[in-house]
N, CA, C and O atoms as a DFTB+ gen file, in Angstrom:
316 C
 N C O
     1  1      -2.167       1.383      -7.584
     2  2      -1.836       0.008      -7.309
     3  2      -0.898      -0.025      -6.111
     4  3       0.001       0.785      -5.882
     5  1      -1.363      -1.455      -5.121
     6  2      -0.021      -1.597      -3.726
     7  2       0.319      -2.451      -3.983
     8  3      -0.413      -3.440      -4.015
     9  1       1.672      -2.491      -4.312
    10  2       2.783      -3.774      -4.459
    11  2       2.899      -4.480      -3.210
    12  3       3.545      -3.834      -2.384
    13  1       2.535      -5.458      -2.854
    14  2       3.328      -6.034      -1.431
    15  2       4.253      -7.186      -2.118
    16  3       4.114      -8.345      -2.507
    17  1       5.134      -6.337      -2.053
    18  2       6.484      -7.462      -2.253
    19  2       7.349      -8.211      -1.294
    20  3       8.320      -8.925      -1.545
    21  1       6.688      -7.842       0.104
    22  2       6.897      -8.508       1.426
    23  2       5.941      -9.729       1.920
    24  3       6.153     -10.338       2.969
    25  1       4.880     -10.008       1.050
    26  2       3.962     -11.257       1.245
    27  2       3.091     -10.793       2.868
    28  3       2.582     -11.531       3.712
    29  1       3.214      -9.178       2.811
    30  2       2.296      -8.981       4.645
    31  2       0.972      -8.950       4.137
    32  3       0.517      -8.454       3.107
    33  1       0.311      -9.743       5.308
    34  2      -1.612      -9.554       4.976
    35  2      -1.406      -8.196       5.902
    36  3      -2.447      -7.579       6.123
    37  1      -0.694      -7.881       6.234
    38  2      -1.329      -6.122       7.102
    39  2      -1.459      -5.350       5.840
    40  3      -2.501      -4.697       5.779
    41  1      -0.515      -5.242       4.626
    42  2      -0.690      -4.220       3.913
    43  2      -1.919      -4.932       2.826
    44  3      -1.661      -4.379       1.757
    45  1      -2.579      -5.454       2.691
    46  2      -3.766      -6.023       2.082
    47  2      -5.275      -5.570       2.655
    48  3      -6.365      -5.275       2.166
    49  1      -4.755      -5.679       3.820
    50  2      -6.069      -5.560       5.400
    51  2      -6.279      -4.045       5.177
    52  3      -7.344      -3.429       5.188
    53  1      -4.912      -3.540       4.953
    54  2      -5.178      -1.347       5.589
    55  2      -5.714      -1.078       3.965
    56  3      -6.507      -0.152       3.794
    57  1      -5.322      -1.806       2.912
    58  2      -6.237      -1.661       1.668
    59  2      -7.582      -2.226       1.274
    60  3      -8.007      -2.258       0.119
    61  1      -8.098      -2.590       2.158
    62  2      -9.381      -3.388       1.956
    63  2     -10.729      -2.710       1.930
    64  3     -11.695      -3.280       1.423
    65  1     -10.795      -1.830       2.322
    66  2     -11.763      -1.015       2.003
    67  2     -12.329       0.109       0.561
    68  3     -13.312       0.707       0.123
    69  1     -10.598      -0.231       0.246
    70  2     -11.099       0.693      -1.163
    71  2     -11.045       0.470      -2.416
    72  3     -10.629       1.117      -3.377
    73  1     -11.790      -1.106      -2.205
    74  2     -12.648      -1.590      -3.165
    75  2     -11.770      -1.167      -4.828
    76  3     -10.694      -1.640      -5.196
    77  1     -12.350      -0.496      -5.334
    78  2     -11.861      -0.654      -7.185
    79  2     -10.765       0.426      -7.032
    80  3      -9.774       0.198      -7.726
    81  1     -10.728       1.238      -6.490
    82  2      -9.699       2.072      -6.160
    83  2      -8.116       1.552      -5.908
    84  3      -7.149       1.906      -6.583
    85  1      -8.107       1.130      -5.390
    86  2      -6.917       0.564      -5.202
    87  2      -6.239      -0.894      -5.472
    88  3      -5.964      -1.265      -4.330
    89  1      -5.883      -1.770      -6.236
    90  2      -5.662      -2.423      -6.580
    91  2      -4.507      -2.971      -5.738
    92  3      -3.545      -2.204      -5.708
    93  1      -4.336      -4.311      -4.922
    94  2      -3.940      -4.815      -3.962
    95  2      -2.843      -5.853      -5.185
    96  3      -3.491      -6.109      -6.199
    97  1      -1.638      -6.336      -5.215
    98  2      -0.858      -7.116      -5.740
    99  2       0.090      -7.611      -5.071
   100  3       1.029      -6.928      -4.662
   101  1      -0.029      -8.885      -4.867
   102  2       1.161      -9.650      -3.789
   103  2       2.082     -10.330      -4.954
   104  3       1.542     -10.820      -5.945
   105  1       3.467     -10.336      -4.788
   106  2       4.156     -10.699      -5.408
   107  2       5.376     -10.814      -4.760
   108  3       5.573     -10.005      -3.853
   109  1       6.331     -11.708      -5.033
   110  2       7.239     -12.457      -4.348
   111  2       8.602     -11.598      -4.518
   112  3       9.433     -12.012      -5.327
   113  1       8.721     -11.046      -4.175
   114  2      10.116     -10.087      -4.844
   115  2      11.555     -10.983      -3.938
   116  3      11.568     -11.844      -3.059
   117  1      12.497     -10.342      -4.596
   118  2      13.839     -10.780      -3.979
   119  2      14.014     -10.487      -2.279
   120  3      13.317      -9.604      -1.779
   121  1      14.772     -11.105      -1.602
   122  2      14.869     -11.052      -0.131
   123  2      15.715      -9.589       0.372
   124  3      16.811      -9.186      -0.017
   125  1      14.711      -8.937       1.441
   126  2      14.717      -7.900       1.486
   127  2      14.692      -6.494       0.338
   128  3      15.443      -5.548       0.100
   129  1      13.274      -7.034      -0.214
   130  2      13.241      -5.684      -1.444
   131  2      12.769      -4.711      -0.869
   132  3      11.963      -4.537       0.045
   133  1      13.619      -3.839      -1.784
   134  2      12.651      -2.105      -1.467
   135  2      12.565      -1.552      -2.408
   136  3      13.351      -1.586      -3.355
   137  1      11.781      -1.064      -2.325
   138  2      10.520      -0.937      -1.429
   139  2       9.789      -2.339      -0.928
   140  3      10.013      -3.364      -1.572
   141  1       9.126      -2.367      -0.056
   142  2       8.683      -3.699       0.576
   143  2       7.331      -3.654      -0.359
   144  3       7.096      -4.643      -1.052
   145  1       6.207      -2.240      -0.404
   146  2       5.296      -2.543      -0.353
   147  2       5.101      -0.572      -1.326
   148  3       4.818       0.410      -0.640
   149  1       5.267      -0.486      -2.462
   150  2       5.222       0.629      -3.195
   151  2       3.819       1.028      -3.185
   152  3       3.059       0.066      -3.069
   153  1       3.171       2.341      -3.287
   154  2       1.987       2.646      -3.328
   155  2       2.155       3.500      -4.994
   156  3       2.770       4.554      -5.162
   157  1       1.641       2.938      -5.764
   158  2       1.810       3.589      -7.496
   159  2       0.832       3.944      -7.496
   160  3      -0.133       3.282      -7.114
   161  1       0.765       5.618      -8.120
   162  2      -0.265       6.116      -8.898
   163  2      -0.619       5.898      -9.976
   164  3       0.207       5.548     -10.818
   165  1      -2.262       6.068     -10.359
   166  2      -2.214       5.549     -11.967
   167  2      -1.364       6.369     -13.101
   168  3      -1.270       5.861     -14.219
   169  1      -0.673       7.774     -12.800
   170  2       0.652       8.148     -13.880
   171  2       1.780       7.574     -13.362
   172  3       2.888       8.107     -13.427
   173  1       1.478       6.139     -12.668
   174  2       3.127       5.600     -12.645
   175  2       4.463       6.051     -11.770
   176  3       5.473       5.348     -11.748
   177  1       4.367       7.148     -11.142
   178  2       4.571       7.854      -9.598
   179  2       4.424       7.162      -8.640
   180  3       3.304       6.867      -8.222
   181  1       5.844       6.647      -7.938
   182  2       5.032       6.431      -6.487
   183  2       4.676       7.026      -5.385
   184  3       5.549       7.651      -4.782
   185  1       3.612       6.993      -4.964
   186  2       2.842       8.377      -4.054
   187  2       3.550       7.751      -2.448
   188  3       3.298       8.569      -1.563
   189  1       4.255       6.666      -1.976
   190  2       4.506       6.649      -0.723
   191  2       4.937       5.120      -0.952
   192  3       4.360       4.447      -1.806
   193  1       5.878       4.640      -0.232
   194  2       6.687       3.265      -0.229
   195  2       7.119       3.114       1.365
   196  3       6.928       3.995       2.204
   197  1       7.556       2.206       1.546
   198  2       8.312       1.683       2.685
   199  2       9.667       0.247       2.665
   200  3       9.812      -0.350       1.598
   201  1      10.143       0.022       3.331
   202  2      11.415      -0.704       3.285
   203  2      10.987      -1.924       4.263
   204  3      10.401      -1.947       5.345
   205  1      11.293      -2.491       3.790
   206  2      11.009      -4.446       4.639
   207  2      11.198      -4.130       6.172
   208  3      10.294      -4.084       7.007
   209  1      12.518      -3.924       6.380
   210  2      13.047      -3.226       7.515
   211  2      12.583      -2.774       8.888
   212  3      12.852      -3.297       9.969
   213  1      11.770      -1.613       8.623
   214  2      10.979      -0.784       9.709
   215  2      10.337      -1.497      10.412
   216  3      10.126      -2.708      10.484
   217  1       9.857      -0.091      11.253
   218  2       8.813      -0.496      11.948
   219  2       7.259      -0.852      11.050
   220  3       6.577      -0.196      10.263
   221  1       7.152      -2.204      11.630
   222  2       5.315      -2.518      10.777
   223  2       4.514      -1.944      11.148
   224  3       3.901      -1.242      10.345
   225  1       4.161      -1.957      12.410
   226  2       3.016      -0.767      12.819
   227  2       3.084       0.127      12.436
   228  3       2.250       0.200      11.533
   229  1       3.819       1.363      12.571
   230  2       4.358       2.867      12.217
   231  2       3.884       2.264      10.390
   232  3       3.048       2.850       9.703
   233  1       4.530       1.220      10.012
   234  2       4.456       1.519       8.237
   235  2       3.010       1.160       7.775
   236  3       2.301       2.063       7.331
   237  1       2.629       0.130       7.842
   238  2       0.665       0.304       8.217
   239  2      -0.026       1.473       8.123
   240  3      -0.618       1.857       7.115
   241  1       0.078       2.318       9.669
   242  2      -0.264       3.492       9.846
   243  2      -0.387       4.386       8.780
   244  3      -1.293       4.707       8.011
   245  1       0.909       4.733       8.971
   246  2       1.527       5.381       7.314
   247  2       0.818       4.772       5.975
   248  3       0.626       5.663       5.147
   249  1       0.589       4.096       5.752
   250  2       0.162       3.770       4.315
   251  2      -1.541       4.065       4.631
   252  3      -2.286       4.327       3.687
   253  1      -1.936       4.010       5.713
   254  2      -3.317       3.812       6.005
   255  2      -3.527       5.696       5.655
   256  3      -4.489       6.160       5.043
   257  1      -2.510       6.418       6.155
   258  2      -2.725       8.032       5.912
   259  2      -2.502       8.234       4.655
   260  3      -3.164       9.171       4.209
   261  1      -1.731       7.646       3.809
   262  2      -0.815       7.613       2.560
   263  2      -2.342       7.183       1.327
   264  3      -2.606       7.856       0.330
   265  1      -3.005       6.119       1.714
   266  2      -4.052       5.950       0.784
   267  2      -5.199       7.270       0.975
   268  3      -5.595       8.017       0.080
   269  1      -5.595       7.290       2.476
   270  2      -6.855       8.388       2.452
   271  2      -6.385       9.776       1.983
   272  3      -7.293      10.486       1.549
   273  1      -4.927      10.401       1.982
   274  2      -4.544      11.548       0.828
   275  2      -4.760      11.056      -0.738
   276  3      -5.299      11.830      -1.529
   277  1      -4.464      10.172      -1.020
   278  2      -4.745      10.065      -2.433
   279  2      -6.345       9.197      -2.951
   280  3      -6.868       9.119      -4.063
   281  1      -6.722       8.705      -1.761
   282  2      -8.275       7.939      -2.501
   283  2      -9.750       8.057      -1.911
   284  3     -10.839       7.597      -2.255
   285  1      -9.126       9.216      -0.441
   286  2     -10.009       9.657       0.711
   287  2     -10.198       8.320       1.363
   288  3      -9.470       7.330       1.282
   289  1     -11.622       8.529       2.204
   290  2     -11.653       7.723       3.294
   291  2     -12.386       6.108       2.559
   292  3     -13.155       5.958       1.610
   293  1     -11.782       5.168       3.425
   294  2     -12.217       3.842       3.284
   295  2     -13.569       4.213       2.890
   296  3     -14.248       5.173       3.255
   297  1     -13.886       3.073       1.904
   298  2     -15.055       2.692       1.622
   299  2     -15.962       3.801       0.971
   300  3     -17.109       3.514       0.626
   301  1     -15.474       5.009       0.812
   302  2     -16.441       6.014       0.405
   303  2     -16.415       6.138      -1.256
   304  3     -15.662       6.787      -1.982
   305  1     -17.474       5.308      -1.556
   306  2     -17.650       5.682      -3.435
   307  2     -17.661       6.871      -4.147
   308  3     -18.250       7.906      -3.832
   309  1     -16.918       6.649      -5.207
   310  2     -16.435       8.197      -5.419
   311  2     -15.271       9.075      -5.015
   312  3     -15.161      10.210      -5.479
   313  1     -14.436       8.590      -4.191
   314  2     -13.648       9.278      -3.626
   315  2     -12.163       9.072      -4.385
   316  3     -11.173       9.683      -3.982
């Protein structure tokens, strides 16, 4: 599951390809939460997070490498 607790459509967009795999959740968290945007494994681990803060591009990026280690490449069933 990706928490976006920052309300960004970028971190929705870099998850959009992987379909049942990843479960996308926007939710309104307190001003400046952190993690902005948690990446949870299904044992409840978070596999990679980021802070409201940063850089957006660079954190995008990052989550875009951060999903294909744990769910492989966009769109590929089965993975």
């Amino acid at each position: 599951m990706l928490l976006d607790l920052a309300g960004d459509a970028g971190v929705a967009a870099v998850a959009d390809g992987y379909g049942e795999r990843v479960r996308v959740v926007t939710a309104a968290g307190p001003a400046g939460a952190a993690p902005a945007a948690p990446l949870v494994r299904p044992d409840g681990c978070t596999a990679w997070a980021v802070d409201a803060d940063g850089d957006r591009e660079r954190a995008l990026r990052e989550l875009a490498g951060a999903l294909t280690r744990w769910f492989g490449s966009p769109g590929a069933a089965g993975s």
